[in-house]
C-alpha positions as CSV (number, residue, x, y, z in Angstrom):
1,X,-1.2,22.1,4.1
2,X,1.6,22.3,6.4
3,X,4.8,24.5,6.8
4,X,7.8,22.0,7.0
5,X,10.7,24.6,6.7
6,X,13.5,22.4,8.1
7,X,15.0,19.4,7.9
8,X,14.7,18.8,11.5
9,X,10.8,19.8,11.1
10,X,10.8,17.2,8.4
11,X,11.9,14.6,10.8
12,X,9.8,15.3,13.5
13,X,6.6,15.3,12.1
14,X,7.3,11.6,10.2
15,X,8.2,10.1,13.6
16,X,5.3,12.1,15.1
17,X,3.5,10.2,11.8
18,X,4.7,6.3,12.6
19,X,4.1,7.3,16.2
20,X,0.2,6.9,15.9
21,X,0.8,3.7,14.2
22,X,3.4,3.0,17.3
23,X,6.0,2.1,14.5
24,X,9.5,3.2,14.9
25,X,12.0,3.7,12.1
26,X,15.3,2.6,10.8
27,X,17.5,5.4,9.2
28,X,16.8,4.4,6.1
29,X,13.2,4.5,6.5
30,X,13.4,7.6,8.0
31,X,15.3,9.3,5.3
32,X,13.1,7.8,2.3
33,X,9.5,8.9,4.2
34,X,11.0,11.9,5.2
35,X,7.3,14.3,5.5
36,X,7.3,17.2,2.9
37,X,11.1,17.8,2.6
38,X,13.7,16.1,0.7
39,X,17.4,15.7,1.9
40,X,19.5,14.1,-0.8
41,X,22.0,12.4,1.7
42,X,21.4,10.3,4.3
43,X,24.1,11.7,6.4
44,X,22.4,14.9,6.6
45,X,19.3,13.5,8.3
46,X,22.5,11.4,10.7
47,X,23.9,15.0,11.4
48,X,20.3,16.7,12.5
49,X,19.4,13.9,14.7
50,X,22.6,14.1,16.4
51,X,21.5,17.5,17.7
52,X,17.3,16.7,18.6
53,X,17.0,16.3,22.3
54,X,13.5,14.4,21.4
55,X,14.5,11.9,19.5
56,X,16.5,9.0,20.6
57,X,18.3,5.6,19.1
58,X,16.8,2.6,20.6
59,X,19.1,-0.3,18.6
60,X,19.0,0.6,15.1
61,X,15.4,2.5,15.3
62,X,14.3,6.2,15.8
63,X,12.0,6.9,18.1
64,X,10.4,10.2,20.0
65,X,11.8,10.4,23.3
66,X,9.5,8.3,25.7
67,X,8.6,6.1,23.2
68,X,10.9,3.6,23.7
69,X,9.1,0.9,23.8
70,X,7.8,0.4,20.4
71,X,11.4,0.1,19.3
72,X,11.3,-2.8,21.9
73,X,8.4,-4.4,20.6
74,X,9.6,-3.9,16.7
75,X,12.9,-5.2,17.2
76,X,11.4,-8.5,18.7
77,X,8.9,-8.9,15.5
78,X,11.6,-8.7,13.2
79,X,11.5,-12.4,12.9
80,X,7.8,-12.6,12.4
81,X,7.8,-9.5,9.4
82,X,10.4,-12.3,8.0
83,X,7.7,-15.2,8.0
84,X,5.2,-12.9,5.9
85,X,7.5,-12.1,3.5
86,X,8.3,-15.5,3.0
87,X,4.7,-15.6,2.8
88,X,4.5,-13.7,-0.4
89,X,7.4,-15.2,-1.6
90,X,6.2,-18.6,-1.9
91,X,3.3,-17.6,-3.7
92,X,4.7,-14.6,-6.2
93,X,4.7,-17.2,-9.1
94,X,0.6,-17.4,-8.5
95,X,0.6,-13.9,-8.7
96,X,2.6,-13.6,-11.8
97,X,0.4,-16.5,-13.1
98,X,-2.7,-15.0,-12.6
99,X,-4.9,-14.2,-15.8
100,X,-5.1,-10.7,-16.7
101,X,-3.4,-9.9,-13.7
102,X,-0.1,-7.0,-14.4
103,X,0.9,-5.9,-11.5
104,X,0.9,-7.0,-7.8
105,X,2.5,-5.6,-4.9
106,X,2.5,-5.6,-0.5
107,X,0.7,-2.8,0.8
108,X,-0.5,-1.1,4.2
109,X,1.1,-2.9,7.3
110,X,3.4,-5.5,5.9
111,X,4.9,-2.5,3.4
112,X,6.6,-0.6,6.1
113,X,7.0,-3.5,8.9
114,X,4.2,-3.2,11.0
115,X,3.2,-7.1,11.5
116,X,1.3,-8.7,14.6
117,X,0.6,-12.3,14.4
118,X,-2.6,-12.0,13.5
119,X,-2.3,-9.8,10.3
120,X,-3.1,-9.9,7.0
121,X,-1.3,-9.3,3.8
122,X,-3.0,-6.5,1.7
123,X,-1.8,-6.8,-1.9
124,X,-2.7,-4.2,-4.4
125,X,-3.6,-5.2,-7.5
126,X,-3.6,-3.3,-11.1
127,X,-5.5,-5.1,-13.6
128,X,-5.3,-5.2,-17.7
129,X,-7.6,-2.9,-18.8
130,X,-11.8,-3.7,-19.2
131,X,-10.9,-6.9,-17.3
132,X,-11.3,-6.2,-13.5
133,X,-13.6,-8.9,-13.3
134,X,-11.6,-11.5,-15.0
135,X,-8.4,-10.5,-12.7
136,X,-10.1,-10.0,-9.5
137,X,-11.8,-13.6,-10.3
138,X,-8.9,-15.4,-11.0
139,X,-7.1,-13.8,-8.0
140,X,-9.6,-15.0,-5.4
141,X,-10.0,-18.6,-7.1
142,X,-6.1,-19.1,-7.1
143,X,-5.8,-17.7,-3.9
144,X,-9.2,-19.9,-2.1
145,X,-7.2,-23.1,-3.8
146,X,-4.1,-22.7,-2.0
147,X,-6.0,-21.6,1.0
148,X,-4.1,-18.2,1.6
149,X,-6.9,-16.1,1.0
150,X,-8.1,-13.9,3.6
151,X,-12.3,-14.8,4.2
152,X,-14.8,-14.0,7.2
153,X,-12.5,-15.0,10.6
154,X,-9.5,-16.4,8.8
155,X,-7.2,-13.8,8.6
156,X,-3.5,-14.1,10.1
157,X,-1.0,-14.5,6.7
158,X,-3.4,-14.4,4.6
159,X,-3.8,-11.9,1.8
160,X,-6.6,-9.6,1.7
161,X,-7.6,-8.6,-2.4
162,X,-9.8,-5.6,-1.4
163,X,-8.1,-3.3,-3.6
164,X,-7.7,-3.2,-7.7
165,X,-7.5,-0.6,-10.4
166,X,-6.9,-1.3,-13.8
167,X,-4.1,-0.4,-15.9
168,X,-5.9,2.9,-17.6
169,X,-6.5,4.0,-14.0
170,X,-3.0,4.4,-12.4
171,X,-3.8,7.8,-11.1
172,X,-5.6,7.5,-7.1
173,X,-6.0,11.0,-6.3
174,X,-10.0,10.7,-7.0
175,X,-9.2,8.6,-3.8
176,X,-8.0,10.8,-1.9
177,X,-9.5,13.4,0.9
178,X,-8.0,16.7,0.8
179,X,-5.6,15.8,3.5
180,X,-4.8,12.4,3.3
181,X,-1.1,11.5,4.7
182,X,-2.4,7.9,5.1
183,X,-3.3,7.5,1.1
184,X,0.2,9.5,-0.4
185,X,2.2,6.9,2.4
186,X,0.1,4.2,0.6
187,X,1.8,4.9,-2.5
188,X,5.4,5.8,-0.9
189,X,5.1,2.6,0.7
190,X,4.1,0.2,-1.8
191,X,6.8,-2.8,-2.2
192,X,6.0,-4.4,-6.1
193,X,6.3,-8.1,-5.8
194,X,5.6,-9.7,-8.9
195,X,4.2,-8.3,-12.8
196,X,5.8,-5.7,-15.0
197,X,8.3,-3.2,-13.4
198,X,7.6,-0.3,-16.2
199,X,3.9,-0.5,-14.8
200,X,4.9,0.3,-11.3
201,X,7.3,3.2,-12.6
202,X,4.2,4.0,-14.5
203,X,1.7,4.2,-11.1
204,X,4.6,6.1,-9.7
205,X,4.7,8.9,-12.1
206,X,0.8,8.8,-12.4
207,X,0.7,9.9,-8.8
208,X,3.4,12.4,-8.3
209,X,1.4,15.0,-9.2
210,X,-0.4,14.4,-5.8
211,X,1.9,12.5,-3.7
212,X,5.3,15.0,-4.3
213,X,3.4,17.9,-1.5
214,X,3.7,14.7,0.8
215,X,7.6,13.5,0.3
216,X,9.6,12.7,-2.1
217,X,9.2,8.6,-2.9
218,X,11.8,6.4,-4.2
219,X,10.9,2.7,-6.3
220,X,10.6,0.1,-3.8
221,X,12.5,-2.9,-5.6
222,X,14.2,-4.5,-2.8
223,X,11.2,-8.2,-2.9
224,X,10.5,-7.3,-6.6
225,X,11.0,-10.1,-9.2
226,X,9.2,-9.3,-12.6
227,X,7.2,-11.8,-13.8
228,X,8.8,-13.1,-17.5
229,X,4.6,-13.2,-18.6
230,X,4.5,-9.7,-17.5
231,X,3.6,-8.2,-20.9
232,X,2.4,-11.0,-23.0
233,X,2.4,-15.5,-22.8
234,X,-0.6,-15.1,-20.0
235,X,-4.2,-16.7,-20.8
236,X,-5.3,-12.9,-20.9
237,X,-3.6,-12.6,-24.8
238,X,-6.7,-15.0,-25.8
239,X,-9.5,-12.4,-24.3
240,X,-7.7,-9.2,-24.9
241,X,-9.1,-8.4,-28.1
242,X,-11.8,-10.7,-28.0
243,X,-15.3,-9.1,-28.3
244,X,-17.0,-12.3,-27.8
245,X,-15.0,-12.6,-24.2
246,X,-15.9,-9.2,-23.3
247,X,-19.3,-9.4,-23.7
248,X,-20.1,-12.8,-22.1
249,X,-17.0,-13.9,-19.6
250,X,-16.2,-10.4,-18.2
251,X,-19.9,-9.0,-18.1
252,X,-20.4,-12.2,-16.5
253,X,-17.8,-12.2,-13.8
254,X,-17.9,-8.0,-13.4
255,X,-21.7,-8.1,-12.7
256,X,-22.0,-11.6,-10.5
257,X,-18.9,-10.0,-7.9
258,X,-20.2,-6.7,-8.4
259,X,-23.8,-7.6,-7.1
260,X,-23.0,-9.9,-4.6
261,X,-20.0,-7.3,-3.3
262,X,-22.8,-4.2,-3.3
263,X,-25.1,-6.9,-0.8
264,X,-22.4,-7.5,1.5
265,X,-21.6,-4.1,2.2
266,X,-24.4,-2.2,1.6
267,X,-25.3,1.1,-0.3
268,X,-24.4,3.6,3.3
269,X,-20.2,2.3,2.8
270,X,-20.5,2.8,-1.0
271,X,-21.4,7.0,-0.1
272,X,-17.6,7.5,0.4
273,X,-13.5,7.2,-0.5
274,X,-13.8,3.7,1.3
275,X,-15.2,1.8,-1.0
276,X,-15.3,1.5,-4.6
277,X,-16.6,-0.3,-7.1
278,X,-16.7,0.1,-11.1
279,X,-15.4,-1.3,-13.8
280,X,-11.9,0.1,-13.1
281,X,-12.1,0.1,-9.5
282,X,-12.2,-1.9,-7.0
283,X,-11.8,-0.8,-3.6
284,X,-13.5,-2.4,-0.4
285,X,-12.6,-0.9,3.0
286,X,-15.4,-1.1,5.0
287,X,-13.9,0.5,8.2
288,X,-11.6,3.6,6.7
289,X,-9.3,5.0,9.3
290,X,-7.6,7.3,7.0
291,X,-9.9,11.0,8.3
292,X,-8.9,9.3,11.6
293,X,-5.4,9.4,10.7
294,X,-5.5,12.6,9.5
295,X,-7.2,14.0,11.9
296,X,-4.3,12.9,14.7
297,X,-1.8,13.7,12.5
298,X,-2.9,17.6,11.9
299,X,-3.4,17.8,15.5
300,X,0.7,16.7,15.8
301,X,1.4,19.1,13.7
302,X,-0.8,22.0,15.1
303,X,1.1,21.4,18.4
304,X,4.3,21.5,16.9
305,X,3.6,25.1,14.9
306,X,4.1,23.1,11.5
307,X,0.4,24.0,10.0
C-alpha cells in the first residue's frame, strides 16, 4: 500500500494528506495522524521537522512550503470552528436524550477543524441493536423541533444524520475501498460527544484491524461528556425486548424511511460504498469523494517514491 520507512516520510505524506483538503496542522495534530508510522513522543516529530527544508511553521501550524496561506486562512477561522462546537454543545443533552440512540459523535469537517461558514455538522450515530429505525426517527424529529437539522438548502450549523450503524455493527471495513485514507481518517478523527464511552472504545477496537496499516489512532475525549442514560433509564428499556414493538413500531418506522430514502436517491447511488441502507446501516452520501481522495493522494505519494 505504501512504503513509509521514516519518520520524516511519515510526516510528509500527512501534510501532503490535509494539503488536498487545504487544512494545515497543529503539532499535536500532526503527531496523532501521523500516516502509517507511529512516533511515541511528540518531540521526535519537533526534532525531524526542525531539519525538513519543505515544511514550514506558519503561527502554531505546519504547512508544505508554499502553502502558506491555508495556515492564514485556518488561523482566522479559529473563532468560527469555536461557534460549531458550541453548536453541538448546546444540544448534546438531545443527543443523549434520544431514544435508542448509544452513541453520538462529530465527524468529517468539524472533527479535524475544517469549518467554512456555510458548513454542516456530520454526526455519526451508532444505534441499539434491531432499532435503526426507531433511533434514526427519533434523531431527525428532535433535531426538525429544534430546527438544527440539516434539510434541502438549509445547511450552515446544522447537523447532517446521513450516517448510522447499529451497535452489533461497529466494524466499517465492508465500507471501505481497498485504498481508502479518507474512511480510516474517518475513524482517527471521530470526536464522541455524548452516549456511552466503552461503546466508542468498542468501535475503536472493532476497526483496528483495518485502520492500524493507516496510523496509529488515539480516543478522542477532549468534547466527550457521557450521557448518565448511556446504558439503561432511556424510553428504549420499554421496546428492547419487546416483540410487540419490534414487529409493529420498528417495522413501521425502518420500512416508511427506508422507502421514501430508496425514492429520493435512487437505485444507480445504492450500486456502491456511498450509500447504504439496511437494517444495520445507514449510510447516505450521495456525492462520495473518497476514490477522489484517494486517487490524489496515491498520486502524492507516487511523486514522493513512498508507493
Amino acid at each position: 500500500m505504501h512504503q513509509i520507512k521514516s519518520l520524516e516520510h511519515s510526516i510528509r505524506a500527512t501534510l501532503h494528506y490535509f494539503d488536498i483538503f487545504d487544512h494545515p496542522l497543529s503539532l499535536d495534530e500532526l503527531w496523532r495522524y501521523l500516516y502509517a508510522f507511529y512516533a511515541e513522543d511528540m518531540r521526535d516529530v519537533v526534532h525531524v521537522l526542525e531539519r525538513m527544508d519543505d515544511v514550514v511553521r506558519f503561527g502554531p501550524y505546519y504547512v508544505l512550503k508554499g502553502r502558506e496561506q491555508i495556515a492564514d486562512a485556518r488561523r482566522k477561522r479559529l473563532m468560527l470552528e469555536e461557534k460549531f462546537w458550541g453548536r453541538v454543545g448546546d444540544f448534546r443533552w438531545l443527543f443523549a436524550a434520544a431514544p435508542f440512540v448509544k452513541f453520538v459523535g462529530v465527524c468529517n469537517s468539524l472533527a479535524y477543524g475544517n469549518v467554512h461558514a456555510g458548513s454542516d455538522i456530520d454526526l455519526f450515530v451508532i444505534a441499539e441493536k434491531g432499532r435503526l429505525g426507531s433511533a434514526r426517527f427519533f434523531m431527525k424529529v428532535l433535531t426538525q423541533l429544534f430546527g438544527v437539522r440539516m434539510h434541502h438548502d438549509k445547511k450552515a450549523m446544522r447537523f447532517c444524520l446521513s450516517f448510522f450503524v447499529t451497535d452489533d455493527a461497529l466494524d466499517l471495513q465492508p465500507l471501505a475501498h481497498d485504498f481508502d485514507p479518507y474512511l480510516a481518517y474517518f475513524v482517527r478523527t471521530l470526536v464522541p460527544v455524548a452516549g456511552s464511552k466503552k461503546l466508542y472504545i468498542d468501535f475503536l477496537r472493532a476497526n483496528e484491524h483495518w485502520v492500524a496499516p493507516y496510523g496509529v489512532y488515539y480516543p478522542r475525549l477532549e468534547r466527550f461528556k457521557e450521557s448518565a442514560v448511556a446504558e439503561n433509564g432511556k424510553p428504549q428499556s420499554i421496546g428492547r425486548q419487546s416483540t410487540w414493538y419490534n414487529k409493529n413500531v420498528e417495522r413501521f418506522l425502518f420500512d416508511y424511511q427506508h422507502e421514501r430514502d430508496h425514492r429520493r436517491v435512487g437505485q444507480k447511488s445504492l450500486e456502491g460504498t456511498g450509500v447504504v441502507m439496511n437494517e444495520r446501516i445507514f449510510k447516505c452520501n450521495e456525492v462520495d469523494r473518497r476514490k477522489e481522495f484517494a486517487d490524489a493522494f496515491r498520486k502524492k505519494l507516487e511523486i514522493l517514491n513512498m508507493l
